[in-house]
PDB file of N, CA, C and O in Angstrom, chain B, residues numbered from 101:
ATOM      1  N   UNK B 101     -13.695 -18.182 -21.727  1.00  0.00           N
ATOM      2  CA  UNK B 101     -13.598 -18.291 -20.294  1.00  0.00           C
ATOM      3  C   UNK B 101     -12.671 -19.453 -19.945  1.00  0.00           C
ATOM      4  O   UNK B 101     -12.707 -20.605 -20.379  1.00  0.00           O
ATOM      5  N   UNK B 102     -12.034 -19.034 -19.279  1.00  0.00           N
ATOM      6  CA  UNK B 102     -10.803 -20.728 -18.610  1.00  0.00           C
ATOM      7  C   UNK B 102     -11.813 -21.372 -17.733  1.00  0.00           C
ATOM      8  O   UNK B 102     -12.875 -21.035 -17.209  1.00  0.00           O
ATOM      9  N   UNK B 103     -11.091 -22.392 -17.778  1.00  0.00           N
ATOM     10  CA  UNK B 103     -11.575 -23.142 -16.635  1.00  0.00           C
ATOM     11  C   UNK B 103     -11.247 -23.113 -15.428  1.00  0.00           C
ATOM     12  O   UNK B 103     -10.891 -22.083 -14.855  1.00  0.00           O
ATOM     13  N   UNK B 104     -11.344 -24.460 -14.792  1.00  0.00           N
ATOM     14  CA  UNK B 104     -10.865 -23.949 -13.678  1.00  0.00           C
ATOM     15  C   UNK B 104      -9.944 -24.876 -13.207  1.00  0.00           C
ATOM     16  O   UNK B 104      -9.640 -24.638 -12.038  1.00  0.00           O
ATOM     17  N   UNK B 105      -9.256 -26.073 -13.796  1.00  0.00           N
ATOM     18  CA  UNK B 105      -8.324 -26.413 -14.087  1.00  0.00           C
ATOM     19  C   UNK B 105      -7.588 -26.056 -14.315  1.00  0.00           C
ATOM     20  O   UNK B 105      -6.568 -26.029 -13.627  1.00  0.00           O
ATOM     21  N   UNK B 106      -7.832 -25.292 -16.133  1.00  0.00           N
ATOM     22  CA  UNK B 106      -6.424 -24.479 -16.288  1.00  0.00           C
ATOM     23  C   UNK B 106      -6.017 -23.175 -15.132  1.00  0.00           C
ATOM     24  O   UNK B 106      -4.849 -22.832 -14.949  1.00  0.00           O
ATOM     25  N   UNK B 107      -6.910 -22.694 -14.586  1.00  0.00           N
ATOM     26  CA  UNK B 107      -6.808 -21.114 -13.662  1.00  0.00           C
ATOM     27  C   UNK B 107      -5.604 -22.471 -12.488  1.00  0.00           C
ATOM     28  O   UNK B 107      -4.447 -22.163 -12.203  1.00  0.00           O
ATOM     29  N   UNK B 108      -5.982 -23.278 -12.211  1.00  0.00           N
ATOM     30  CA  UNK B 108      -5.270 -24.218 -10.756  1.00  0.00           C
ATOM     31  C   UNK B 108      -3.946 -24.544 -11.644  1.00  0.00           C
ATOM     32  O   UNK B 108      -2.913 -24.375 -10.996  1.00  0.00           O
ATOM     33  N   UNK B 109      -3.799 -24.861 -12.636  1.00  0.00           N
ATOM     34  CA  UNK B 109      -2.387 -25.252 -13.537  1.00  0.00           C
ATOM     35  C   UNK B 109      -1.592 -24.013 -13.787  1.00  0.00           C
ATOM     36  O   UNK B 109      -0.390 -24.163 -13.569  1.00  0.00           O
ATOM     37  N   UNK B 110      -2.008 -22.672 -14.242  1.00  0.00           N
ATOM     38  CA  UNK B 110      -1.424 -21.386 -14.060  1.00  0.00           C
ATOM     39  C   UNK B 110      -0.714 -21.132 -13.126  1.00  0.00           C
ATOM     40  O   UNK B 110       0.498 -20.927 -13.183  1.00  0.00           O
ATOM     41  N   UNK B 111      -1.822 -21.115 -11.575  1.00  0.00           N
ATOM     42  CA  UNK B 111      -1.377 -20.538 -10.412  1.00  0.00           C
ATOM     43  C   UNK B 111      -0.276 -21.746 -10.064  1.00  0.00           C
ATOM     44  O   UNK B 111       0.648 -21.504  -9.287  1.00  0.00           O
ATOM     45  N   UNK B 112      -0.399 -22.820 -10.570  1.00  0.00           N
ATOM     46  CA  UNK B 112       0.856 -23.648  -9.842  1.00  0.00           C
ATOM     47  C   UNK B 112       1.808 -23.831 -10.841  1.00  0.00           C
ATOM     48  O   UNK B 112       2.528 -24.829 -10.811  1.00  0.00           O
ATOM     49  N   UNK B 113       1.908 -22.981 -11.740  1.00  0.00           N
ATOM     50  CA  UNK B 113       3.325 -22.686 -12.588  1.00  0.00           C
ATOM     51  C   UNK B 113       3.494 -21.587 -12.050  1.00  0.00           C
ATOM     52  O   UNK B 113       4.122 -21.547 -10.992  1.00  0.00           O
ATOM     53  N   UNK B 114       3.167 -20.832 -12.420  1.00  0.00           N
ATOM     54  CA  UNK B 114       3.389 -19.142 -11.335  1.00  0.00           C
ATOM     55  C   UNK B 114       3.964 -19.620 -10.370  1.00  0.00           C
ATOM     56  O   UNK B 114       5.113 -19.204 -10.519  1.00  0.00           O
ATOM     57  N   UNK B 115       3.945 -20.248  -9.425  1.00  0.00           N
ATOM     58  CA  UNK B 115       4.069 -20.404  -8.004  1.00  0.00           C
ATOM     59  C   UNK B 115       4.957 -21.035  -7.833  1.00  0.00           C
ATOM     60  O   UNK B 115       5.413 -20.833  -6.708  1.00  0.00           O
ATOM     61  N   UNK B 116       5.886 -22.274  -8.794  1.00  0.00           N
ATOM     62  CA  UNK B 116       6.815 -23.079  -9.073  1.00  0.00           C
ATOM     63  C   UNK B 116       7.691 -21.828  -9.441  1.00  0.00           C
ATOM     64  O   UNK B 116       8.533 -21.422  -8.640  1.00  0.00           O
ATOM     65  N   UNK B 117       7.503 -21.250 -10.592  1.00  0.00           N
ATOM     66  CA  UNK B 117       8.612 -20.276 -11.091  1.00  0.00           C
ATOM     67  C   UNK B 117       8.547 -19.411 -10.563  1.00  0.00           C
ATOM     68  O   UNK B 117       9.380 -18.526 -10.755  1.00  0.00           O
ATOM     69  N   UNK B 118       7.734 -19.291  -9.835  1.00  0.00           N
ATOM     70  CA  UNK B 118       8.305 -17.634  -8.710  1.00  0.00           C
ATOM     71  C   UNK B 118       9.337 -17.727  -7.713  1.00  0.00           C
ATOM     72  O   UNK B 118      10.347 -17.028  -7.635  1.00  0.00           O
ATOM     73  N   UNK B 119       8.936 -18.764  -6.878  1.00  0.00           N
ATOM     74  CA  UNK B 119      10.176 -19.840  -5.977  1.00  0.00           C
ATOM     75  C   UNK B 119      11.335 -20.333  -6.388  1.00  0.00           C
ATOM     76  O   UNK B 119      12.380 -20.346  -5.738  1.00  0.00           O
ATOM     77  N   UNK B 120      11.158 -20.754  -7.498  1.00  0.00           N
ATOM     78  CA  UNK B 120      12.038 -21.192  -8.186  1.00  0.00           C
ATOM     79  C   UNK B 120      13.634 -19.957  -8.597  1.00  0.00           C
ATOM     80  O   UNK B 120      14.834 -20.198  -8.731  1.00  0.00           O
ATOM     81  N   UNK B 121      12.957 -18.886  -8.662  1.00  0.00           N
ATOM     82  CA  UNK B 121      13.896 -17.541  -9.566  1.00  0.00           C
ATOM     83  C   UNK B 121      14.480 -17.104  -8.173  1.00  0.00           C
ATOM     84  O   UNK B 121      15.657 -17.006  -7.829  1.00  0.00           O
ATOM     85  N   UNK B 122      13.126 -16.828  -7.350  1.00  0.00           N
ATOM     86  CA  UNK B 122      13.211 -16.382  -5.651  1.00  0.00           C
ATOM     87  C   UNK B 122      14.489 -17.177  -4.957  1.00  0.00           C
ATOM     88  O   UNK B 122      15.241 -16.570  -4.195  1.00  0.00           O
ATOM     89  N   UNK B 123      14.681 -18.571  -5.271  1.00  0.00           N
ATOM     90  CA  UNK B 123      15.418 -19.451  -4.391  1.00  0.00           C
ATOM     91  C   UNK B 123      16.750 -19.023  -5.579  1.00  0.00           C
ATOM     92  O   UNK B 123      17.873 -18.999  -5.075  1.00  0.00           O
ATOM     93  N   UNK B 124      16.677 -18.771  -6.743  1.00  0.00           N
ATOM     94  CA  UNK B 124      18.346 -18.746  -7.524  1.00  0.00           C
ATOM     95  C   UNK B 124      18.569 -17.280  -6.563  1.00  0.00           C
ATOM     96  O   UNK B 124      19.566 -17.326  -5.843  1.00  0.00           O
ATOM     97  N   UNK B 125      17.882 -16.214  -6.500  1.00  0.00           N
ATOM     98  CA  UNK B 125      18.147 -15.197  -6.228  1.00  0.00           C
ATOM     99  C   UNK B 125      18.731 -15.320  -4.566  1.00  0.00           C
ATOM    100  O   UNK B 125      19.573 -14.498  -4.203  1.00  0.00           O
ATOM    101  N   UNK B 126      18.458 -15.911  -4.026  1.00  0.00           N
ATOM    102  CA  UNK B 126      18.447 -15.930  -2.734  1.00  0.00           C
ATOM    103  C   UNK B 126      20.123 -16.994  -2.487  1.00  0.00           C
ATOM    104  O   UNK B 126      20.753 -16.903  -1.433  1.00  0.00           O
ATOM    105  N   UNK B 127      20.453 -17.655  -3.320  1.00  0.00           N
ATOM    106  CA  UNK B 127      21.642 -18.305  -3.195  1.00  0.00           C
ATOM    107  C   UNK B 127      22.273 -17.400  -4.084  1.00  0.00           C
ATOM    108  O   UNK B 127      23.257 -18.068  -4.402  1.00  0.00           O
ATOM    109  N   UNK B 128      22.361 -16.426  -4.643  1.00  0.00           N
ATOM    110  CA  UNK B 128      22.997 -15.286  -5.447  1.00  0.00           C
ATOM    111  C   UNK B 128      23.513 -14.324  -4.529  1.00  0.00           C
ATOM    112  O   UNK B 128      24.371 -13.502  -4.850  1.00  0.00           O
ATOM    113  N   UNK B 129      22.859 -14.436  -3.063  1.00  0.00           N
ATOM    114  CA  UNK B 129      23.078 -13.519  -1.977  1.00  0.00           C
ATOM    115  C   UNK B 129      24.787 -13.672  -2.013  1.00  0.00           C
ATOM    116  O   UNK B 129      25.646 -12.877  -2.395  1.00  0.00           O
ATOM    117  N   UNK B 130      24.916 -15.430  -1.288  1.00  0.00           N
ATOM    118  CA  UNK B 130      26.440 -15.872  -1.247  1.00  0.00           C
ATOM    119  C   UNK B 130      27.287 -16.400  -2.482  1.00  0.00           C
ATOM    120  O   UNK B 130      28.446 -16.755  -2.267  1.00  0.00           O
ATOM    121  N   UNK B 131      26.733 -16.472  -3.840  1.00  0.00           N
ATOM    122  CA  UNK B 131      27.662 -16.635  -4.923  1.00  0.00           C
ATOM    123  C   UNK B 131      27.087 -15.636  -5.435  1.00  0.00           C
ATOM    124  O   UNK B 131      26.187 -14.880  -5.070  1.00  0.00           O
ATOM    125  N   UNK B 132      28.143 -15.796  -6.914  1.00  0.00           N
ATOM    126  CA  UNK B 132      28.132 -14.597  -7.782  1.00  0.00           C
ATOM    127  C   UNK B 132      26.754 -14.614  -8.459  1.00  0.00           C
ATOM    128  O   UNK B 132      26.108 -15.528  -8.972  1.00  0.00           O
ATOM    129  N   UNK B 133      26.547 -13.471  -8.314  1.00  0.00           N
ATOM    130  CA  UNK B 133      25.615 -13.670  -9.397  1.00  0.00           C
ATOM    131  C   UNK B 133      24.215 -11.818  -8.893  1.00  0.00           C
ATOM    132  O   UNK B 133      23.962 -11.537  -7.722  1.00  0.00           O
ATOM    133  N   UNK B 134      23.768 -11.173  -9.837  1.00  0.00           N
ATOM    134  CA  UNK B 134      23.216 -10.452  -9.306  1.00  0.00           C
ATOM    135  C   UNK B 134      21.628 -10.532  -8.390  1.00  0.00           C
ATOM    136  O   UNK B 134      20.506 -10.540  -8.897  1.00  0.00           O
ATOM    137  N   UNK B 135      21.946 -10.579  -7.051  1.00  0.00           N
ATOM    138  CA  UNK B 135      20.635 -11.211  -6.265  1.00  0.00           C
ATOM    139  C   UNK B 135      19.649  -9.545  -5.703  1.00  0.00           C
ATOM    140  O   UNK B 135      18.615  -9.415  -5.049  1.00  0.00           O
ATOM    141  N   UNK B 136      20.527  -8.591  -6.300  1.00  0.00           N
ATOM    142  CA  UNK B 136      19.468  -7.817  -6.124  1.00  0.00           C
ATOM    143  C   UNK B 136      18.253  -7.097  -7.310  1.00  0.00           C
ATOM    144  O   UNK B 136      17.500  -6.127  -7.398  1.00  0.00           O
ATOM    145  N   UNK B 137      18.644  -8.228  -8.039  1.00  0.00           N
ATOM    146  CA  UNK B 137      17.747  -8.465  -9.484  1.00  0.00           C
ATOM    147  C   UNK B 137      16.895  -9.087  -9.743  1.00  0.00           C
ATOM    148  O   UNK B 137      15.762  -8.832 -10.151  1.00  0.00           O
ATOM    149  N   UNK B 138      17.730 -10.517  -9.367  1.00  0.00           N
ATOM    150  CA  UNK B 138      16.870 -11.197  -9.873  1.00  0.00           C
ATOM    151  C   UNK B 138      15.873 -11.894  -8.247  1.00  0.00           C
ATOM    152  O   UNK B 138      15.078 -12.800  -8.497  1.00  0.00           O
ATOM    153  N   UNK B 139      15.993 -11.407  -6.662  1.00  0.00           N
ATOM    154  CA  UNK B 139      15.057 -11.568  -5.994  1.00  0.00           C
ATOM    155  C   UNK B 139      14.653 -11.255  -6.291  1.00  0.00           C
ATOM    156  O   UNK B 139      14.237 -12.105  -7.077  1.00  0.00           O
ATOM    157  N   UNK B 140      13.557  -9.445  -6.703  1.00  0.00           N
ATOM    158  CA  UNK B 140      12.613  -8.841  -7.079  1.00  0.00           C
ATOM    159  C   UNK B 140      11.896  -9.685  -8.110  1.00  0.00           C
ATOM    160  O   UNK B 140      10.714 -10.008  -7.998  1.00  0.00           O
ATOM    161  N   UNK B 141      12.636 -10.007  -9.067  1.00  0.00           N
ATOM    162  CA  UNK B 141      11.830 -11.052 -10.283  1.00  0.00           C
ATOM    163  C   UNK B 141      10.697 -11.662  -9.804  1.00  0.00           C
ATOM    164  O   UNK B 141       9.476 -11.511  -9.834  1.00  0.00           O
ATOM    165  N   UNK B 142      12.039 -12.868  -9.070  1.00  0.00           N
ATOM    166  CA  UNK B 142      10.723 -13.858  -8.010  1.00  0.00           C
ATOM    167  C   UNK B 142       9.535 -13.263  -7.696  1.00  0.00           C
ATOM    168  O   UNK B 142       8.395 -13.472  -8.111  1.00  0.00           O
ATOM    169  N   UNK B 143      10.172 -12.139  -6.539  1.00  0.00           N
ATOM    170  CA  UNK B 143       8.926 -11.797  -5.819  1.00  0.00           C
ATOM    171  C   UNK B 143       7.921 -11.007  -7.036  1.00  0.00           C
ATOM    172  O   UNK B 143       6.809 -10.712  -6.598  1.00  0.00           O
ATOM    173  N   UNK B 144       8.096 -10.745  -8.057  1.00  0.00           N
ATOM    174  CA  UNK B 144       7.064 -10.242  -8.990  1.00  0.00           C
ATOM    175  C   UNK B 144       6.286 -11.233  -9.488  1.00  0.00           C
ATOM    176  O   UNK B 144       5.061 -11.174  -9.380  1.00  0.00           O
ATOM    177  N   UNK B 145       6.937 -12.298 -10.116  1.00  0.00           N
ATOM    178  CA  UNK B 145       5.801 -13.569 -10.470  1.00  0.00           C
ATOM    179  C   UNK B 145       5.245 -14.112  -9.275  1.00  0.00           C
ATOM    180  O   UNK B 145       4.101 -14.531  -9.097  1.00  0.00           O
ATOM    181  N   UNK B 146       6.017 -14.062  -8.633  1.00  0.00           N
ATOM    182  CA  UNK B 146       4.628 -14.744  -6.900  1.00  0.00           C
ATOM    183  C   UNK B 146       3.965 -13.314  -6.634  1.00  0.00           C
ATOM    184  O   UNK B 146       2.892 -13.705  -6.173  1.00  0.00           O
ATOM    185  N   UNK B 147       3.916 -12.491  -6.622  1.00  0.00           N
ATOM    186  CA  UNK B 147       3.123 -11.165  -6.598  1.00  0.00           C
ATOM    187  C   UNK B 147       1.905 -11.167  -7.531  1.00  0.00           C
ATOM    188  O   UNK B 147       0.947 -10.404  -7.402  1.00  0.00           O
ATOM    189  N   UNK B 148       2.046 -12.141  -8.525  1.00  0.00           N
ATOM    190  CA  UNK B 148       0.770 -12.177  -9.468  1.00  0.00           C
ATOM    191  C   UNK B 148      -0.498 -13.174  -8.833  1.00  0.00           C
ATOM    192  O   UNK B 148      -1.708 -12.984  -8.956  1.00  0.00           O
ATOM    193  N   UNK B 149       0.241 -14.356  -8.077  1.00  0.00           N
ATOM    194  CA  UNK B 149      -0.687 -14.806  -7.519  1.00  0.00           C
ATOM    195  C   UNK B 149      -1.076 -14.309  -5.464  1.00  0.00           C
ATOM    196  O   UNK B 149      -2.215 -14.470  -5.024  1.00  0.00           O
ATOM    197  N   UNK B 150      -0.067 -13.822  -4.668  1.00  0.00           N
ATOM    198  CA  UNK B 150       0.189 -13.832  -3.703  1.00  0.00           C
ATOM    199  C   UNK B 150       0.111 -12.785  -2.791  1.00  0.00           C
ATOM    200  O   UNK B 150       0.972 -11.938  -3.024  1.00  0.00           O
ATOM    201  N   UNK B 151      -0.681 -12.498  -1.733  1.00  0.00           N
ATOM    202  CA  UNK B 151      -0.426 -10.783  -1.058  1.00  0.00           C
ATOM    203  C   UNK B 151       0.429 -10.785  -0.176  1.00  0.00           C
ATOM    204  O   UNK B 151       0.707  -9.784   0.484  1.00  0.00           O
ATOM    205  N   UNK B 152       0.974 -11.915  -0.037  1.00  0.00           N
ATOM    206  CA  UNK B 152       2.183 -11.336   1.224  1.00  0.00           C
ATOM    207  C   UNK B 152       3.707 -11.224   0.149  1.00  0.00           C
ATOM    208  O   UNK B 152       4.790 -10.735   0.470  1.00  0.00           O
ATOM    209  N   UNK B 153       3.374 -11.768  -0.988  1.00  0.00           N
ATOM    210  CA  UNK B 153       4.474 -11.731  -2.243  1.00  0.00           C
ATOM    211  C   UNK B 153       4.666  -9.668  -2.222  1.00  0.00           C
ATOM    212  O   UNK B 153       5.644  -8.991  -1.904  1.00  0.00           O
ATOM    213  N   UNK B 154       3.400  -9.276  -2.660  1.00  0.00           N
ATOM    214  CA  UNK B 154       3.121  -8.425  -2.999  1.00  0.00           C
ATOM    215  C   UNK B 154       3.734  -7.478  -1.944  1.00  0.00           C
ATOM    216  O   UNK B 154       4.653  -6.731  -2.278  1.00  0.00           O
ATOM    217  N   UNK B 155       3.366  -7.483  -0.975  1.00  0.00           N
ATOM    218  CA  UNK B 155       4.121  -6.674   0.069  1.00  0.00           C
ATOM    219  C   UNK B 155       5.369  -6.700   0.440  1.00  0.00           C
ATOM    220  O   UNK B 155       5.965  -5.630   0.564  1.00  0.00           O
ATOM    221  N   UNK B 156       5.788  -7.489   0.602  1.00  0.00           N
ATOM    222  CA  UNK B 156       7.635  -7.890   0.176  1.00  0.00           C
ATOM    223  C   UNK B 156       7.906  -7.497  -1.483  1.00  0.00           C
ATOM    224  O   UNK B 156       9.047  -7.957  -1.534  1.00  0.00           O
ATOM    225  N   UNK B 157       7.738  -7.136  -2.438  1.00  0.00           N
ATOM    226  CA  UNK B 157       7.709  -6.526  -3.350  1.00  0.00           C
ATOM    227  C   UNK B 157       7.668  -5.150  -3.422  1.00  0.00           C
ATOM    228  O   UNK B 157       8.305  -4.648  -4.348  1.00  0.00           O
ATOM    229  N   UNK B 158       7.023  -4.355  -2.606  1.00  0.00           N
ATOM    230  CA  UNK B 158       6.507  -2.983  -1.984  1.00  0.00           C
ATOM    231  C   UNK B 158       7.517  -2.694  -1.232  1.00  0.00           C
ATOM    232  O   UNK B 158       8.225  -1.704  -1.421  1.00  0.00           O
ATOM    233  N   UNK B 159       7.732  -3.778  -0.033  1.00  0.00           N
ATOM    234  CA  UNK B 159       8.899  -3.027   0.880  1.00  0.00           C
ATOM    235  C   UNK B 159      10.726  -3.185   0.163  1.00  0.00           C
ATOM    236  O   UNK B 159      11.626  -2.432   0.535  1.00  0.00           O
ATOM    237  N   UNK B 160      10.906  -4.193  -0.773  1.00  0.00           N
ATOM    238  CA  UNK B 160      12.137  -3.805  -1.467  1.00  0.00           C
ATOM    239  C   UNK B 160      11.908  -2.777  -2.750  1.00  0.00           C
ATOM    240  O   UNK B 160      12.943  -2.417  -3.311  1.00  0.00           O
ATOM    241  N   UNK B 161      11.119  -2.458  -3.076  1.00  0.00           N
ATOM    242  CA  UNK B 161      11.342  -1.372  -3.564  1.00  0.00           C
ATOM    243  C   UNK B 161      10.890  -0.007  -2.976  1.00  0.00           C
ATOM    244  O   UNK B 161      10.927   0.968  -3.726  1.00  0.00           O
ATOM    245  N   UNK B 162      10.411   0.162  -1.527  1.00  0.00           N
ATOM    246  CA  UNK B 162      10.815   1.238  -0.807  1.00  0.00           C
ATOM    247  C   UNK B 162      12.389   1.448  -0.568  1.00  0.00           C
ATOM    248  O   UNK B 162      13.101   2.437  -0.741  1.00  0.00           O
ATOM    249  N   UNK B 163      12.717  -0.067  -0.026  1.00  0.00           N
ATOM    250  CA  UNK B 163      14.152   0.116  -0.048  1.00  0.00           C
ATOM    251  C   UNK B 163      15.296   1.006  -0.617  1.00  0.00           C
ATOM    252  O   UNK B 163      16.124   1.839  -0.247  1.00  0.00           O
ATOM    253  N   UNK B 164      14.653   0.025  -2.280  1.00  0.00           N
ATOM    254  CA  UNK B 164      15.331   0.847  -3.111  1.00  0.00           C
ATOM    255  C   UNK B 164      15.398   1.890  -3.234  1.00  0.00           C
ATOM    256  O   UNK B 164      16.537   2.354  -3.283  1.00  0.00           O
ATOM    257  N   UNK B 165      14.189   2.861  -3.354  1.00  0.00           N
ATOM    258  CA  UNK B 165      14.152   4.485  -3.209  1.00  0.00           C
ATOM    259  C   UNK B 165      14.556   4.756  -2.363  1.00  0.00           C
ATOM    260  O   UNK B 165      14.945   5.877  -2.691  1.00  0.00           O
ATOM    261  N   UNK B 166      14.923   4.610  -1.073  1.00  0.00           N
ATOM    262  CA  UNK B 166      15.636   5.276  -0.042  1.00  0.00           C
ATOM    263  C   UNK B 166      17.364   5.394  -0.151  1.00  0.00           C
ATOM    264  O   UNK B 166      18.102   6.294   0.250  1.00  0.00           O
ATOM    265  N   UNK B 167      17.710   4.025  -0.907  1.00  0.00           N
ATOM    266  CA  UNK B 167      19.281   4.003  -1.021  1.00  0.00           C
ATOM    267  C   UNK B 167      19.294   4.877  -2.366  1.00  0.00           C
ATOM    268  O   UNK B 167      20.464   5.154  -2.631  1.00  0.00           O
ATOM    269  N   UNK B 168      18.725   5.214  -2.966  1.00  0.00           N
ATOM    270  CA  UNK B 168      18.088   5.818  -4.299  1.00  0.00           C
ATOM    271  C   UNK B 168      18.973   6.957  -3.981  1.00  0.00           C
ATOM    272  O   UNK B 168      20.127   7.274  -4.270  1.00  0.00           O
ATOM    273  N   UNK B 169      17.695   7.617  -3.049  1.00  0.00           N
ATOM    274  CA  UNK B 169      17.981   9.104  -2.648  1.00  0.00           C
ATOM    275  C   UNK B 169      19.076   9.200  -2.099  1.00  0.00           C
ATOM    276  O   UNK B 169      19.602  10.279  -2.372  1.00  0.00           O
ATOM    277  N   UNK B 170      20.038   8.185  -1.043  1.00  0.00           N
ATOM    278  CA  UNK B 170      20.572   8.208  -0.173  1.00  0.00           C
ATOM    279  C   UNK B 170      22.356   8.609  -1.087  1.00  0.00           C
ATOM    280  O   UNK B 170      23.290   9.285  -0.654  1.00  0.00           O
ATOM    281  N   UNK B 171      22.219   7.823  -2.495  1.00  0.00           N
ATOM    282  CA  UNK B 171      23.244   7.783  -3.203  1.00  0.00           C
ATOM    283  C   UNK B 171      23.134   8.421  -4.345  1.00  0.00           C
ATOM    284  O   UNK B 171      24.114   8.279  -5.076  1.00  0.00           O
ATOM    285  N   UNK B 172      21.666   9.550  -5.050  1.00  0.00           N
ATOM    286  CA  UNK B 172      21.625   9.780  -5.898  1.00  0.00           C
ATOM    287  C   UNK B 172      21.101  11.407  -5.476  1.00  0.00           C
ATOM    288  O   UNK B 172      20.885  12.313  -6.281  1.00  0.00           O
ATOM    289  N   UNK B 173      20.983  11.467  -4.091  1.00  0.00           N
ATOM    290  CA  UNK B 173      20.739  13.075  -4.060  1.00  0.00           C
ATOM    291  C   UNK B 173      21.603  14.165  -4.418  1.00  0.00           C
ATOM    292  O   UNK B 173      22.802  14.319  -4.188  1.00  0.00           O
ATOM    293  N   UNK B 174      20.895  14.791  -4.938  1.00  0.00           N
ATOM    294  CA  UNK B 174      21.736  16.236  -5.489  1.00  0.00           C
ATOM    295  C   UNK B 174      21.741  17.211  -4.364  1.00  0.00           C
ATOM    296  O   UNK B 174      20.965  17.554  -3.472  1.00  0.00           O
ATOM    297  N   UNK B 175      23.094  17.554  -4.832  1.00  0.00           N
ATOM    298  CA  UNK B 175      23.824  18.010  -4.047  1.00  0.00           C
ATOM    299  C   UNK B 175      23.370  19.780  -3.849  1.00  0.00           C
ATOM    300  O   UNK B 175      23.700  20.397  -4.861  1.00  0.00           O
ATOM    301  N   UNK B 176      22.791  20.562  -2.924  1.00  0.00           N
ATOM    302  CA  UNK B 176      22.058  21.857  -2.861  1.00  0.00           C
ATOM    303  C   UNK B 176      23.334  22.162  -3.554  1.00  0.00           C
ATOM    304  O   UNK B 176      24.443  21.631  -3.607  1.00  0.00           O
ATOM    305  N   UNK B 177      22.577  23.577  -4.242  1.00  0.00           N
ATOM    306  CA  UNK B 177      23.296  24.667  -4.811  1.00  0.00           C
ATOM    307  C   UNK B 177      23.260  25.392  -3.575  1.00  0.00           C
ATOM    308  O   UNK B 177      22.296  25.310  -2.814  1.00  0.00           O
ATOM    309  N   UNK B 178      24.451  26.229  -3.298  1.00  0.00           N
ATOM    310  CA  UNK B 178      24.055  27.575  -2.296  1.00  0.00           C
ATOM    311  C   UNK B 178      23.444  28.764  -3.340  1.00  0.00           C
ATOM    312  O   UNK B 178      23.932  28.740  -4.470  1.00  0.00           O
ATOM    313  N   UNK B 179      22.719  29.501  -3.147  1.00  0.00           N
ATOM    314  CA  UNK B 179      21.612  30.420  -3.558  1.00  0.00           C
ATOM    315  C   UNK B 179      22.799  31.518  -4.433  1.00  0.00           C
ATOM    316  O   UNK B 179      23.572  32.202  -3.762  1.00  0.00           O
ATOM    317  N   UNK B 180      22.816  31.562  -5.619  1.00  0.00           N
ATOM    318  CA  UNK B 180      23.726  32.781  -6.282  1.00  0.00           C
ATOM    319  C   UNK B 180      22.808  34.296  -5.983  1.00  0.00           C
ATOM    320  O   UNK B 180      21.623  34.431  -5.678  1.00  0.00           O
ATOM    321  N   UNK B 181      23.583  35.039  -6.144  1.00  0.00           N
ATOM    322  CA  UNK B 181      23.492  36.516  -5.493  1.00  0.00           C
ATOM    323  C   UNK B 181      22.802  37.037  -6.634  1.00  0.00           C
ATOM    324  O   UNK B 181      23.124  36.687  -7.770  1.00  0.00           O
ATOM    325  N   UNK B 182      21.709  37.995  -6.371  1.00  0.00           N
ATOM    326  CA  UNK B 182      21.481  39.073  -7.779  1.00  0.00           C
ATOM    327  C   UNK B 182      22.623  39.702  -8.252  1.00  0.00           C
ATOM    328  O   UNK B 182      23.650  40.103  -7.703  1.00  0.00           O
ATOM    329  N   UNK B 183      22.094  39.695  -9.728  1.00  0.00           N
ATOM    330  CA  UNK B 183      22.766  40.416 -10.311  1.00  0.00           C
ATOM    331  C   UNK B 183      22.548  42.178 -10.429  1.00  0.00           C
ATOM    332  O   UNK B 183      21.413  42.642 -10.540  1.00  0.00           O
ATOM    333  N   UNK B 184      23.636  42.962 -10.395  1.00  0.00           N
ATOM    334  CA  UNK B 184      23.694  44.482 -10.439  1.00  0.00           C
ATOM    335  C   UNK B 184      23.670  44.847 -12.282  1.00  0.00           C
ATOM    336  O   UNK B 184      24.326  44.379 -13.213  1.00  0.00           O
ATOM    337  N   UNK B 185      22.829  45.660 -12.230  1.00  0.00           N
ATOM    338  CA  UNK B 185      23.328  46.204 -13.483  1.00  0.00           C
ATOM    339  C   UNK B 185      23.217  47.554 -13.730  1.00  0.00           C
ATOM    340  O   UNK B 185      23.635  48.025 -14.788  1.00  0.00           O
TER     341      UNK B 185
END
């Protein structure tokens, strides 16, 4: 069983390095660097301790599925005709 020290030393490393990745990602917006990567990161290690993490986690990856579909939908077939034989 942990204690409850260590459980308070966890959640405040979690919580350092979630911010921490969150804030590189977030200045990745205006330099190089890929910020639509490594925000999600962040928000996944603060998602372990956090529910409003968690929901901002939920809504960029709704995001994502929508630009998903938006750039990865297939394209209808029009319906081929029976064949005669």
């Amino acid at each position: 069983m942990r204690s409850a020290a260590f459980a308070a030393a966890l959640k405040l490393v979690r919580t350092i390095l979630g911010f921490s990745v969150l804030a590189l990602g977030v200045l990745m917006i205006v330099l190089p660097g890929p910020a639509v990567v490594v925000i999600p990161i962040g928000l996944a290690i603060l998602a372990s301790e956090y529910a409003w993490a968690r929901r901002y986690l939920n809504k960029f990856k709704e995001g994502g599925e929508k630009l998903g579909s938006i750039f990865f939908r297939k394209k209808e077939q029009p319906p081929t005709p029976p064949r005669s034989e």
